[in-house]
C-alpha positions, 0 to 999 in steps of 0.5 A: 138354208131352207129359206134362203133358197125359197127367198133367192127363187124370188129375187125378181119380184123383191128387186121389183117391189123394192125399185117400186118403193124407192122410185117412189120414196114418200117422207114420214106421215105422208106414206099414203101410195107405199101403204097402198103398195104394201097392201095391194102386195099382201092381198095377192098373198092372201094375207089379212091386213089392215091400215093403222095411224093413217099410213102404217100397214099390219098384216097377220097369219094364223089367229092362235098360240104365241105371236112374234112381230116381224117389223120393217119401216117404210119412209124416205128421207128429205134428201135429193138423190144423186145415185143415177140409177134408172129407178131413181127417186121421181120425187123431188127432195126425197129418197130412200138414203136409209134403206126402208125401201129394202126394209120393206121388201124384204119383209114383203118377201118375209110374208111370202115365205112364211104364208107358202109355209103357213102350215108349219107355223106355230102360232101367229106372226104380224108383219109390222109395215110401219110409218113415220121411223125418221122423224118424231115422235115416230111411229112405234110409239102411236102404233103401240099406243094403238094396240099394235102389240095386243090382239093377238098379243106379241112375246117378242118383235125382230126387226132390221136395218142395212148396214153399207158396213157390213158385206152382203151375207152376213148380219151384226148384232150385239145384246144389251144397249145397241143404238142411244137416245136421240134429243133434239135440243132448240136454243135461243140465245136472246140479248140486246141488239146495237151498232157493232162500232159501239158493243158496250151499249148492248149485250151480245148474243153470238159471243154467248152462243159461240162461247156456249157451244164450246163450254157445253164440251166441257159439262160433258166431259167433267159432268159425268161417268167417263166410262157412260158414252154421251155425245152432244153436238150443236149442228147448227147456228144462225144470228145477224144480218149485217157487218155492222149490227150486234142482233137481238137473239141467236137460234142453236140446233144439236143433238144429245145421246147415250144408252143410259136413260138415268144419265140423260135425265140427268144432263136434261137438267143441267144442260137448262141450268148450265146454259142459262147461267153460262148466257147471264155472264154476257148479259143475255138469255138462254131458252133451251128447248129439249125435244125429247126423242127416241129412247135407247135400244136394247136388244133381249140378252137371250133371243140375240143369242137365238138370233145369232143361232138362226143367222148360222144356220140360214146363213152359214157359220163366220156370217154372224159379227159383233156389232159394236154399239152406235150413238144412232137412234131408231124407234124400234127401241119403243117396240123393245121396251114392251116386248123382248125384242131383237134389232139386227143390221144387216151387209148390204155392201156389194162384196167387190167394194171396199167402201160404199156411201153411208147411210143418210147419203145422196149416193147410198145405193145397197146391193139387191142380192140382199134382199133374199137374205134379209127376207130369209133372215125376217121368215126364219126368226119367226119360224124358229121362235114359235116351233116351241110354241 
């Protein structure tokens, strides 16, 4: 509760630093004014820090004994925002609809309470301010590619993510596989174009593609494990011109998921030989493109129990839940394949309100009096994980 009552001492400034990010959203890989922001920030506390990949911001306390990452993410999302706040997005077609503008905040805050604590820490935390979350290849994998995890070297990362399900006050976690894979999958159907009055003379391409969306539902159901959850969906599909012309190709966009990497190697492969011998029975063509994303996460059995610990005591008992696995994606899962690490969500719903706009939406509009909680949250894992040394 200690650091709950310091963050909530701070709650001007974290709704500052938030409203400043959010009116001001940037998307991923161009996050050059939020970096300067966050440094600026952490300069006035007095906390080294340094720019990595381009846009990412590490900051660090302390310089020995075992170090734990603290991990927020910083860009917005390709959306136009509809919320009518007076801090709202002055950046046409993007906005903070997935919270990273709380994110950053709160881990802003994070360092705050633990730089003011510094002599009783136990080692070394980094703040991981990173960049590029919402689009591949993400920006985990390029910081950890570039030493984000060594000198000093990380035993464990903890990082969260406002959840419009949850009330404000409480955190949702689970141990083992929480969020799924993430493919982008590119078809393109290709036949042969002719006059719509005369379909013999040509081999047609929509009729191969709308019959492929369907039959894809079927490799997955019969394909593999029921008891395995996958999700493939096609969200998309474009082809032809006019009333009376068959066209030549027809372009498919969708998604595929799970939490279980053998079967998603699996399905790689039979989704190429599937649609390709499903598209030769219409005489056409199938090139499947598979944009291979975000592996799953997988929260550390033991530390979401020392989480769930931590989120007690900070707090108060009935504020932990058992978050029920979801089929979303987030490159925090590199972080958790090098380090045990520990990913929560975190109510931001206001607690007068039943229901609240999701996430990815024009109108997502979390409630501020989370931010002292999350930021508390961030600085007490840190504190709690190095006091064993």
């Amino acid at each position: 509760m200690e650091y709950l009552t310091y963050a909530n001492s701070l709650i001007e400034k974290l709704i500052r630093y938030r409203r400043h990010i959010h009116a001001e959203p940037e998307l991923s890989f161009n996050e050059t004014n939020t970096s300067a922001y966050v440094r600026s920030v952490l300069d006035e506390l007095k906390i080294p820090n340094q720019v990595l990949c381009g846009t990412a911001v590490i900051g660090q306390i302390g310089d020995s004994g075992k170090c734990v990452a603290l991990r927020a993410d910083m860009d917005a999302l390709q959306i136009e925002e509809e919320t009518g706040l007076e801090f709202a997005s002055k950046n046409p077609s993007a906005m903070h609809a997935c919270g990273h503008d709380m994110h950053t905040a709160m881990l802003l805050g994070a360092a705050e309470i633990l730089s003011a604590n510094k002599s009783q820490l136990n080692g070394t935390v980094k703040f991981i301010f990173q960049h590029a979350e919402e689009k591949l290849p993400g920006g985990a994998k390029a910081l950890i590619e570039h030493g984000v995890l060594e000198n000093p070297e990380v035993s464990a990362v903890f990082g969260q993510h406002v959840n419009p399900f949850g009330e404000v006050g409480s955190i949702s976690l689970n141990s083992g596989p929480i969020l799924a894979s993430a493919d982008e999958l590119y078809w393109t159907i290709t036949g042969k174009g002719c006059h719509a009055a005369q379909p013999h003379l040509g081999s047609d391409p929509i009729l191969a593609a709308s019959g492929l969306i369907q039959a894809l539902h079927v490799l997955v159901i019969k394909e593999h494990n029921p008891l395995a959850p996958v999700v493939l969906s096609v969200t998309s599909i474009h082809g032809g011109t006019a009333t009376n012309i068959f066209p030549d190709t027809v372009q498919l966009m969708g998604t595929l998921r799970t939490f279980n990497e053998e079967i998603r190697a699996e399905l790689h492969e039979k989704l190429q030989k599937f649609s390709s011998d499903y598209c030769a029975l219409f005489g056409t063509k199938s090139n499947l493109r598979i944009e291979k994303g975000y592996p799953p996460l997988v929260n550390a059995h033991s530390l979401t129990d020392f989480i769930s610990s931590v989120a007690s005591e900070v707090l108060g008992s009935g504020s932990v839940e058992v978050l029920e696995p979801k089929m979303w994606a987030e490159d925090f899962a590199y972080y958790a394949k090098e380090v045990p690490s520990v990913f929560w969500f975190l109510g931001v719903r206001p607690k007068n309100m039943l229901e609240m706009p999701p996430l990815h939406n024009s109108r997502f509009a979390p409630d501020e009096s989370a931010l002292p909680v999350g930021a508390a949250m961030l600085a007490s894992a840190a504190m709690e994980f190095l006091k064993n040394g």
